[in-house]
C-alpha positions as CSV (number, residue, x, y, z in Angstrom):
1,X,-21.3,32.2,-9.9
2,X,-19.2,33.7,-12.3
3,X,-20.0,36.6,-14.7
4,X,-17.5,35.0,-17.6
5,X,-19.2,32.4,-19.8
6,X,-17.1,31.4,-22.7
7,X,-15.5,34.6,-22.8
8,X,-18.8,36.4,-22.6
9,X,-20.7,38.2,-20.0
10,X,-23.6,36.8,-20.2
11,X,-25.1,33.0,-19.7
12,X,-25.8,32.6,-23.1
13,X,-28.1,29.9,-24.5
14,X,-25.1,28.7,-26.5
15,X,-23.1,28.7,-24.0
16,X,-25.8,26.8,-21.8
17,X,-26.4,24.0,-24.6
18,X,-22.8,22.8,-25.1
19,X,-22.2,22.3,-21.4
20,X,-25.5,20.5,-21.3
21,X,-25.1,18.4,-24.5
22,X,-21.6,19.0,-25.3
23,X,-22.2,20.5,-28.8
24,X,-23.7,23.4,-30.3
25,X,-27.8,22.2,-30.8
26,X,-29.6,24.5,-33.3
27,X,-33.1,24.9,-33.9
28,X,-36.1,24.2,-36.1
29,X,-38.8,25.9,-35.8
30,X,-42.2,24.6,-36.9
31,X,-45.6,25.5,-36.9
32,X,-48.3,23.1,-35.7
33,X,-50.9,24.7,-37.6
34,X,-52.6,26.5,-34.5
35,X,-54.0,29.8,-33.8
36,X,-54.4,31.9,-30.6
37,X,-57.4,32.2,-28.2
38,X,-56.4,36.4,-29.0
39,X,-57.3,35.9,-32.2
40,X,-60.2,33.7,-33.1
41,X,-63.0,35.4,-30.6
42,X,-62.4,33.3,-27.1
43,X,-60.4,36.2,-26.2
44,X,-60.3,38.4,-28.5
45,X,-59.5,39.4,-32.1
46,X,-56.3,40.3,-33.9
47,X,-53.9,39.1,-32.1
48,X,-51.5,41.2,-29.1
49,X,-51.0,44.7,-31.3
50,X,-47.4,43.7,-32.4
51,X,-48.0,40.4,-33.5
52,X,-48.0,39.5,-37.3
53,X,-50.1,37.6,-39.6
54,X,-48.0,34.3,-38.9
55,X,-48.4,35.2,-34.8
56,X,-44.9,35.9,-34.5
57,X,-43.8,32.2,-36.4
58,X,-42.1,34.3,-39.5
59,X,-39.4,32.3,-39.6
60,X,-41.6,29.2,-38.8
61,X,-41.9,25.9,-40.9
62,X,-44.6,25.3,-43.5
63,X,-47.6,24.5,-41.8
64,X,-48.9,22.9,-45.0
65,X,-46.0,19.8,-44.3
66,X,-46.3,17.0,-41.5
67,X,-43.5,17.8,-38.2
68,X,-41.3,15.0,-39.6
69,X,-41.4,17.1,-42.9
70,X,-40.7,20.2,-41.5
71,X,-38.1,18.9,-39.3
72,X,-36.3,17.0,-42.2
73,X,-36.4,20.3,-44.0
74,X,-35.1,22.1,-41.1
75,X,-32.1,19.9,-41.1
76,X,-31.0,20.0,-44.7
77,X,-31.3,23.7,-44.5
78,X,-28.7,23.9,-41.8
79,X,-26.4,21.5,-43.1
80,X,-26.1,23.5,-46.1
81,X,-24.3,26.0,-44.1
82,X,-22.4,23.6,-41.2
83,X,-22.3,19.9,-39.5
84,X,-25.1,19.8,-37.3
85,X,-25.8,16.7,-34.9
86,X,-28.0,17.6,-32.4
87,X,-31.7,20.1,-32.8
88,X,-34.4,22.2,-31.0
89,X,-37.6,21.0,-32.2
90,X,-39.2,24.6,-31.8
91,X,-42.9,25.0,-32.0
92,X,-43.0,28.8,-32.4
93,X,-45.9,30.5,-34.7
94,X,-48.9,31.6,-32.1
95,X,-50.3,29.4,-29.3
96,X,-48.9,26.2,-29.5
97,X,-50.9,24.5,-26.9
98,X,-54.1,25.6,-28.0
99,X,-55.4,23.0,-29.3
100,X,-57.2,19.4,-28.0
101,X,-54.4,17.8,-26.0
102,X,-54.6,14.4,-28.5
103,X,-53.5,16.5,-31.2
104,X,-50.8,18.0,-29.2
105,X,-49.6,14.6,-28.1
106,X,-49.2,13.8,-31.1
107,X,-47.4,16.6,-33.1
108,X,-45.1,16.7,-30.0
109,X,-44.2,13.2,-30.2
110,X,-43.7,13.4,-33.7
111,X,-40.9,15.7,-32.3
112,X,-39.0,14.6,-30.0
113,X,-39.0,10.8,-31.5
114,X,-36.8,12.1,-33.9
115,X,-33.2,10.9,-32.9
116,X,-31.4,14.1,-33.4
117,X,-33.8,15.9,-31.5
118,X,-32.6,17.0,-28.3
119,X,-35.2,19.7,-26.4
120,X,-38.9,20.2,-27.2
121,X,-39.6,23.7,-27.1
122,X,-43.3,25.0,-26.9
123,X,-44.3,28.9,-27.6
124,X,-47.3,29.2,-25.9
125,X,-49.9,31.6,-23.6
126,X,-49.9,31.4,-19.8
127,X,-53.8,31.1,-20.0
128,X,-53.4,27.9,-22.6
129,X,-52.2,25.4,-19.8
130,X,-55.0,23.5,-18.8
131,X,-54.7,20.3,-16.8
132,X,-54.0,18.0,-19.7
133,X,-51.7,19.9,-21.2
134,X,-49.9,20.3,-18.4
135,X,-49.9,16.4,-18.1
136,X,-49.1,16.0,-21.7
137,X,-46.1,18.3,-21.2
138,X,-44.8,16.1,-17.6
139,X,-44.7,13.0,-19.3
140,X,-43.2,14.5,-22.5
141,X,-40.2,15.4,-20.4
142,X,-39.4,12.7,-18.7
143,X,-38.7,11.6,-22.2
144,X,-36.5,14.5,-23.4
145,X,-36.2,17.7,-21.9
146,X,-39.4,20.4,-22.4
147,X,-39.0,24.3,-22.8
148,X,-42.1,25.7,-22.2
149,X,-41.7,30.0,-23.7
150,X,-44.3,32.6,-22.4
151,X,-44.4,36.1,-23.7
152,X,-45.4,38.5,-20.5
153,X,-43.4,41.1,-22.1
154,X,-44.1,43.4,-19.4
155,X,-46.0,43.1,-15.9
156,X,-47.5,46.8,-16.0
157,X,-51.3,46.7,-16.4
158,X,-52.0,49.6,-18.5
159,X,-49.6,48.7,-21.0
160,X,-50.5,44.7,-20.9
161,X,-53.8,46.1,-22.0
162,X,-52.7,48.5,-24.8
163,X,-50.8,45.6,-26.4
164,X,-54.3,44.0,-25.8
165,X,-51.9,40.6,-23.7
166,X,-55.5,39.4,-22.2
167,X,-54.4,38.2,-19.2
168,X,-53.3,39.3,-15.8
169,X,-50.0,39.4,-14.0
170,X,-51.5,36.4,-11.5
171,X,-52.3,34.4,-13.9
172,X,-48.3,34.2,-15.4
173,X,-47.4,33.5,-11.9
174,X,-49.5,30.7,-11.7
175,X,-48.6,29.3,-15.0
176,X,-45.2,29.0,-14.0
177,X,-45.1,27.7,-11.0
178,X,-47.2,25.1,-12.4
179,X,-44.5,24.3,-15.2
180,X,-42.3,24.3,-12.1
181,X,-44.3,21.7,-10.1
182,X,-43.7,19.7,-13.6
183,X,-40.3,19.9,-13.6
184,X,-40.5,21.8,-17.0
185,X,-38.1,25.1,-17.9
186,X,-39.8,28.4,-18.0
187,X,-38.4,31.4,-20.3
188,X,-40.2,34.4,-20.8
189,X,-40.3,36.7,-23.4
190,X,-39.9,40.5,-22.6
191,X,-40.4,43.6,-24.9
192,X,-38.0,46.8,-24.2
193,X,-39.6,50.0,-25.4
194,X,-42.9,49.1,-25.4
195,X,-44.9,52.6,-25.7
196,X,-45.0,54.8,-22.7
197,X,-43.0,52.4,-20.4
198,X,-39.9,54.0,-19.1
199,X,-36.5,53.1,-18.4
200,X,-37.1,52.0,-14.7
201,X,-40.2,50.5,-15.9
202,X,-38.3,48.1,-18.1
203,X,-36.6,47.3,-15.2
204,X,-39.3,46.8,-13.3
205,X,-40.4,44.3,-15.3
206,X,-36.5,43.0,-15.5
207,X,-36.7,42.8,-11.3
208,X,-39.8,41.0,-11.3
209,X,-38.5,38.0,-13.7
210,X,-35.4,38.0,-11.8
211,X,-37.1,37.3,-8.9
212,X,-39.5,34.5,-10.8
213,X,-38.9,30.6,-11.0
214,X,-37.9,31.2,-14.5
215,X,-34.6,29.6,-15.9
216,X,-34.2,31.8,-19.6
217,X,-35.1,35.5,-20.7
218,X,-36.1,36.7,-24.0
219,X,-34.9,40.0,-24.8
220,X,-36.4,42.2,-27.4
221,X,-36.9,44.7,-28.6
222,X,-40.1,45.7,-30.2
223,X,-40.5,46.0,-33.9
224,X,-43.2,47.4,-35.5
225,X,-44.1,45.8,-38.7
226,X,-46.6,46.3,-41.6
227,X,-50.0,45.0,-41.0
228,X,-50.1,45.1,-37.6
229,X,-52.4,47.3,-35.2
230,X,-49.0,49.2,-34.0
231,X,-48.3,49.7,-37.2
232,X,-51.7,52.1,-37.6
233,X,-50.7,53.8,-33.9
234,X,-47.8,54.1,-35.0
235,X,-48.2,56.0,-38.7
236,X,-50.9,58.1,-36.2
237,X,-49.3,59.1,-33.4
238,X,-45.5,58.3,-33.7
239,X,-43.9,57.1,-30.2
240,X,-40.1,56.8,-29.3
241,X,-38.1,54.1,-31.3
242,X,-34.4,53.8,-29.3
243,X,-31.4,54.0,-31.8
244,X,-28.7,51.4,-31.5
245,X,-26.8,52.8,-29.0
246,X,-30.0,53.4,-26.2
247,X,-31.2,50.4,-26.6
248,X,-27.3,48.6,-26.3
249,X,-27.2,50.6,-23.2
250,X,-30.5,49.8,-21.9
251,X,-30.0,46.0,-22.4
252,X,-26.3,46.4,-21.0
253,X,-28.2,47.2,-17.8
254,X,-30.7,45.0,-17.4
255,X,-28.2,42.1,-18.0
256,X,-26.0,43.2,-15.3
257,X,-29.1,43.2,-13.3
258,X,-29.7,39.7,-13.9
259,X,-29.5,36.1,-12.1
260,X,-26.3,34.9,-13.1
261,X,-27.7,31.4,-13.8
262,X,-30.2,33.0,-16.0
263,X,-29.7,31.9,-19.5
264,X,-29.9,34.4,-21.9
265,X,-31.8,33.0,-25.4
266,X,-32.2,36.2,-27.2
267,X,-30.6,39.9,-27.3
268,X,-32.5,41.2,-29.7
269,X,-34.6,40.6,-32.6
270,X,-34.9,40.6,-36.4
271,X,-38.5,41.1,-38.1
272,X,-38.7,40.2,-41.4
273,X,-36.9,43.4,-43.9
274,X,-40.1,43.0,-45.9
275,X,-42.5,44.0,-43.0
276,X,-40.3,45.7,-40.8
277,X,-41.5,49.7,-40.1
278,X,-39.4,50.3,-37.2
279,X,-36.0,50.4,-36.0
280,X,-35.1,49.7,-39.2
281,X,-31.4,49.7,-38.0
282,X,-32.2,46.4,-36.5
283,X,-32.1,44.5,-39.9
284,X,-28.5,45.0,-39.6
285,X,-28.5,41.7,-36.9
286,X,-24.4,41.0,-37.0
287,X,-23.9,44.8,-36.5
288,X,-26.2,45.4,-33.8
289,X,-25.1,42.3,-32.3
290,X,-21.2,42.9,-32.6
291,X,-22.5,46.3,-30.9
292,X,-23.7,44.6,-27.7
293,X,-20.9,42.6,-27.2
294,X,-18.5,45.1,-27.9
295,X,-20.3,47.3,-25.4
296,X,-20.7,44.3,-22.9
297,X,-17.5,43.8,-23.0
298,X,-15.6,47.3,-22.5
299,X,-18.7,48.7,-20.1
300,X,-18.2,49.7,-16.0
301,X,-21.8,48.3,-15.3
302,X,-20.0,45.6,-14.1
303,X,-17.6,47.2,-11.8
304,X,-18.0,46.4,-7.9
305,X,-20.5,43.4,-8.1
306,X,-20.9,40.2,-8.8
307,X,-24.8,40.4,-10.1
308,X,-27.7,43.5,-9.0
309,X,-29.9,41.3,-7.3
């Protein structure tokens, strides 16, 4: 498979959505109004270290407005700035399948009904895919297509339990082959520079996925941001933040390591300025991303294969 997708080196998720739909589709992301089982006591209490007070859904709609209303809102927003025709309906802040599975049928059909919608895409927790979820998201795609996003961010045990994850590796694997059985597309969500992991741990992790019935990657890299457990470890005892170029470098290599039919849906990451700690170079986005490509572009990782794999 080639190693050139519109001009990039990457399988990018734009690149991925215009030769599926034949346009550029942009997302919404909304909030269901749901919390997480590592949060309210089933598993346990405030969250995975890193996550915020939103679980993660910053950038998420108003919780406080029906799906159509979010949605509608969504849309005007982005057709302030360009013609748009075609949307994600992204349920993004914390578990968004922890919930009873009628309210979940409905919210989600609330979704996808909408005309202009294209792909339902569901954040949620490996361990939050019970049988009737599971159902819920089969027949949902045989409607329109379903994403389902699970964050493993890395498979090493000790730090799965200092970012307090609550769940084990087997239990991931399980979760997607299930999706799999479903018919429904798997990314994962992966965290470089987690504390104490290094470089060929990363890529550990990067080896494993690659070798997973996954069809998207996450990239990111973690932010620490006020409020948040990390935050307090890491005012205490300060741990290694990558500047731009590292981390460029490090992700150069783990996408050369990748499937080339993996699509790419994120290179990095942008907290919110008003809660972000650390790398604070990273609220510079259209730098850092101009960066990767210039360095994707002009790097020998490349040289003398197709894809590491």
């Amino acid at each position: 498979m080639s190693r050139t997708w519109d001009g990039r080196r990457y399988y990018s998720l734009d690149s991925y959505l215009k030769q599926t739909f034949g346009e550029k589709v942009y997302k919404i992301t909304l909030n269901g109004g749901m919390s997480c089982p590592n949060r309210d006591g089933h598993i346990g209490r405030g969250g995975c270290i890193f996550c915020s007070a939103n679980g993660s859904g910053d950038f998420a709609g108003d919780a406080s407005l029906s799906i159509t209303e979010q949605i509608e809102t969504g849309k005007e927003d982005l057709l302030k700035k360009r013609p748009v025709h075609s949307y994600i309906a992204y349920f993004q802040a914390f578990t968004n399948t922890y919930a009873p599975v009628e309210y979940l049928e409905k919210i989600f059909l609330e979704a996808i009904r909408d005309p202009d919608v294209k792909v339902l895409s569901v954040a949620t927790r490996p361990d939050c895919l019970g049988e009737g979820v599971l159902e819920l998201l089969k027949r949902l795609n045989q409607i329109k297509p379903v994403w389902v996003e699970l964050g493993l961010q890395t498979i090493h045990p000790k730090t799965a339990r200092f970012i307090r994850r609550g769940y084990n590796l087997d239990v991931f694997d399980q979760a997607v082959r299930r999706l799999r059985q479903i018919g429904v597309t798997v990314i994962v969500h992966m965290i470089l520079y987690l504390p104490g992991e290094t470089d060929n741990m990363m890529l550990d992790t990067l080896d494993y996925l690659n070798q997973s019935d996954i069809q998207g990657i996450k990239l990111q890299l973690l932010h620490i941001l006020k409020g948040t457990d990390l935050a307090q470890v890491y005012a205490d005892t300060p741990f290694h933040i990558p500047d731009m170029e590292e981390y460029v470098h490090m992700l150069g290599t783990c996408i050369a390591r990748l499937r080339p039919d993996m699509v790419i849906h994120r290179l990095t990451g942008d907290g919110p300025k008003d809660l972000l700690i650390a790398p604070l170079w990273t609220g510079a986005k259209r730098t850092v991303l101009n960066r990767i490509h210039q360095y994707l572009k002009e790097s020998d990782i490349w040289q003398g294969k197709e894809y590491h794999g």
